[in-house]
C-alpha positions, -999 to 999 in steps of 0.1 A, spaced: -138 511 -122 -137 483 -90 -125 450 -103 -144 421 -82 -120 402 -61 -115 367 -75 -125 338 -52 -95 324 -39 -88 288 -52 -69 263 -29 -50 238 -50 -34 208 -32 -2 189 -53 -3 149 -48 28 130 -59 33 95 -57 60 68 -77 32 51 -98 20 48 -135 -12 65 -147 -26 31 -157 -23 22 -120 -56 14 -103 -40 35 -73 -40 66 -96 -69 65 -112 -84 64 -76 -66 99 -70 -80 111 -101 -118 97 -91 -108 119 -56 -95 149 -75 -132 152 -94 -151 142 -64 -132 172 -40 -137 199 -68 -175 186 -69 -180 188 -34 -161 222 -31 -181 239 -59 -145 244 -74 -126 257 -46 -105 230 -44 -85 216 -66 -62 189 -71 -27 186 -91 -14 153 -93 23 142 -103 25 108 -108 55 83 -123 76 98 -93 82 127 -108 87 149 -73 111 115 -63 104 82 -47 84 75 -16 108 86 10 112 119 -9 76 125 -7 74 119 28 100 144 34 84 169 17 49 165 32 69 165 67 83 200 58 52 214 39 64 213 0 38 187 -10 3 183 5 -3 146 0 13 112 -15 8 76 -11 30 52 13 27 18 18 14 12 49 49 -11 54 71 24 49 49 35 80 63 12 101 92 32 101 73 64 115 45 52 133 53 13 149 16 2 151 10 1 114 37 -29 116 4 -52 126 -8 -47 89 29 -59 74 17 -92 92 12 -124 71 -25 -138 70 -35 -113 93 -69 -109 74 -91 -137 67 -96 -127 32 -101 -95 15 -136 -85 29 -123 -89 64 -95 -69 61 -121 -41 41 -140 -41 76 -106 -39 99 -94 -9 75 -132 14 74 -138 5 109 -123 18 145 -87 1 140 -81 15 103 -91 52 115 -68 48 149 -36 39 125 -43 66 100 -41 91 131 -8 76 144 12 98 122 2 125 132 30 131 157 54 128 124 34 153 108 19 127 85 -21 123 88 -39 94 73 -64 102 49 -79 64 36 -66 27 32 -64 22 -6 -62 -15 -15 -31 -28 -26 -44 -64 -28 -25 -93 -17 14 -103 -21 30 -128 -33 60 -141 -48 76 -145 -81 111 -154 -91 134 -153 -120 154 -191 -117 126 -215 -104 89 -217 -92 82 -211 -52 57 -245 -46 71 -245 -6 83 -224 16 117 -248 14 115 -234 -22 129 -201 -6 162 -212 10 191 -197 0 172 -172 -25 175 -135 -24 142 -119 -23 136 -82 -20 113 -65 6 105 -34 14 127 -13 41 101 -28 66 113 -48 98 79 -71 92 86 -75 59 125 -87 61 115 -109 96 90 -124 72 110 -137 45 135 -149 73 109 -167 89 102 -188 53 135 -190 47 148 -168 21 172 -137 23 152 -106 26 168 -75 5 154 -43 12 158 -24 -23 138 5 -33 109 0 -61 127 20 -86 156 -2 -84 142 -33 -82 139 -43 -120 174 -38 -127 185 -53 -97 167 -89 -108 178 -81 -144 215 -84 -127 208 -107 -105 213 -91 -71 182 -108 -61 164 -138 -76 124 -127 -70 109 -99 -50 70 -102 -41 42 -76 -44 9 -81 -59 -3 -90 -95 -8 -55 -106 25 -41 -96 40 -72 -110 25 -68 -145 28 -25 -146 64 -27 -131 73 -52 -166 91 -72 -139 72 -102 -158 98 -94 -185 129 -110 -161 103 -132 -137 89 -161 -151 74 -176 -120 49 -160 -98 35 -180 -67 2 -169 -55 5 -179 -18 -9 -143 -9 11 -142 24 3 -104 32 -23 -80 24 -6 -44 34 -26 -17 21 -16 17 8 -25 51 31 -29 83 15 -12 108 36 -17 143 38 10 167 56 -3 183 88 15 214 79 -15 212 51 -41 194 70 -40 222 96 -38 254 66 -77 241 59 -108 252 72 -132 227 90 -155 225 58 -126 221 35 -110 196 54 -146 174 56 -145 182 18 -112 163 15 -120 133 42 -153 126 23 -136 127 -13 -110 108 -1 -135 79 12 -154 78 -16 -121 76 -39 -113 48 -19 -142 30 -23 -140 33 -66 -103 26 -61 -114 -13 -47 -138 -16 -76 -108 -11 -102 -82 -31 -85 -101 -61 -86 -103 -53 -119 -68 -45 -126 -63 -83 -108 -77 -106 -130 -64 -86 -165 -29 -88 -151 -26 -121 -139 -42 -127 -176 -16 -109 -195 17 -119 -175 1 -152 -184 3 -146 -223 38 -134 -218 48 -167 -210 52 -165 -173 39 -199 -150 15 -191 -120 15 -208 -95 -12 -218 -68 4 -237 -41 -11 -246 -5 -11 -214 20 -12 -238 52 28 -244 50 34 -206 41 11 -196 74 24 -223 101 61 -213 91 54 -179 101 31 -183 134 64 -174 153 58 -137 145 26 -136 163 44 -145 194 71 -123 190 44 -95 184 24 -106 217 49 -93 239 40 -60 228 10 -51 245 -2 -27 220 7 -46 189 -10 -75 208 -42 -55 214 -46 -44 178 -40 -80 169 -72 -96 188 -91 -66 178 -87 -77 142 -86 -112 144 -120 -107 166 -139 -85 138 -166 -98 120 -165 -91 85 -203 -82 84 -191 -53 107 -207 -23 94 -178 6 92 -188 37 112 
């Protein structure tokens, strides 16, 4: 008797550091069903969240060397790899949030999610990762004089620490997994991210004051290892680009969702938002532009956003 050879299955592993009530996960689920839709089944997707194959950094290694296929980075930890995506780390660098939806679908979005490619680390989509801004333990940000002498963690991005050095505070770069401990002790006094993370991090619990001054917009990339990339076939890899647009499209859907029911409930947990004027937070930081103009491809990338029209429609 001939057994029938069983159709081979290709099964790609996603890890990343966040909760499965994350917006951001629930967008890699929406991708996982949409690739084995479009592949009639052939490929599949296993995704560890909670950073359960390590924090970001891990997961980068191991998509450089080939152990995991894909994971999510914010586009700030990119910096680090591929210097361009530093013009997305810059404050009030998109008009507002359907501006910067045009920059990211259109030709500068898909030129930054190929810069990695050198590091082994293509770009598959921008998930949105809404706006940042910053919340403290001791006392409410109404100024940017409201930051002197406070320690406020950042990211391990160079944007990111010149940043809070332009406004006035002492940028700490301290990974995410630390960071609630770290305020509970008081190596810092506030960190800033965006209402989501603030609310599914419980870093609500030791920060009472959140300032909505929105001073950066830096989006999350969804990286897949070229060692992987380059395994697929042609078909399976428009398969994957195609899920992974469409994932990012659902994923903006749910995280202005996820907005507006956690600013609500780190509101009922007692903790004071803030709305303060942006103009102060945006002229104390124009100095970065210039510094960035003497790069002439950060300078080009620059004008080409601040030149797009948000009615743009993405190719």
């Amino acid at each position: 008797m001939c057994c029938q050879p069983k159709e081979e299955i290709t099964v790609l592993r996603l890890a990343h550091g966040l909760d499965v009530t994350h917006p951001v996960h629930q967008g890699m689920v929406f991708m996982a069903e949409e690739l084995e839709k479009e592949s009639g089944g052939k490929i599949k997707m296993k995704i560890y969240p909670s950073g359960q194959l390590g924090a970001e950094r891990e997961c980068l290694e191991l998509l450089q060397i080939g152990s995991l296929d894909i994971t999510k980075v914010s586009a700030a930890v990119m910096e680090n790899f591929a210097p361009n995506y530093q013009v997305l780390s810059l404050p009030y660098i998109f008009r507002d949030r359907e501006h910067g939806y045009t920059v990211l679908d259109g030709e500068v979005g898909q030129q930054l999610l190929e810069e990695g490619e050198k590091y082994r680390l293509k770009g598959l989509c921008f998930y949105d990762a809404g706006s940042r801004s910053f919340y403290t333990k001791q006392k409410p940000i109404n100024s940017p004089v409201d930051l002197r002498g406070l320690k406020i963690r950042v990211q391990k991005s160079k944007t990111a620490v010149n940043m809070v050095e332009q406004l006035g505070g002492s940028p700490t770069p301290i990974s995410w997994g630390e960071l609630y401990t770290a305020l509970q002790q008081g190596v810092v006094d506030g960190a800033e991210n965006n209402p989501p993370s603030f609310y599914f991090s419980r870093h609500y619990e030791v920060c009472k004051y959140y300032t909505i001054n929105e001073h950066t917009a830096v989006p999350d990339v969804l990286l897949i290892g070229t060692a992987t990339w380059n395994r697929l076939s042609n078909q399976e890899q428009k398969w994957l680009k195609k899920a992974a647009m469409s994932s990012a499209k659902y994923q903006r859907q749910l995280w202005q969702e996820s907005e507006k029911e956690s600013l609500a409930e780190v509101q009922k947990a007692g903790v004071e938002i803030i709305y303060p004027p942006k103009e102060p937070f945006a002229e104390k930081v124009k100095e970065m532009y210039e510094e960035y103009r003497e790069q002439k491809e950060l300078a080009k990338l620059i004008e080409r956003i601040q030149s797009s029209h948000t009615k743009e429609v993405a190719p």
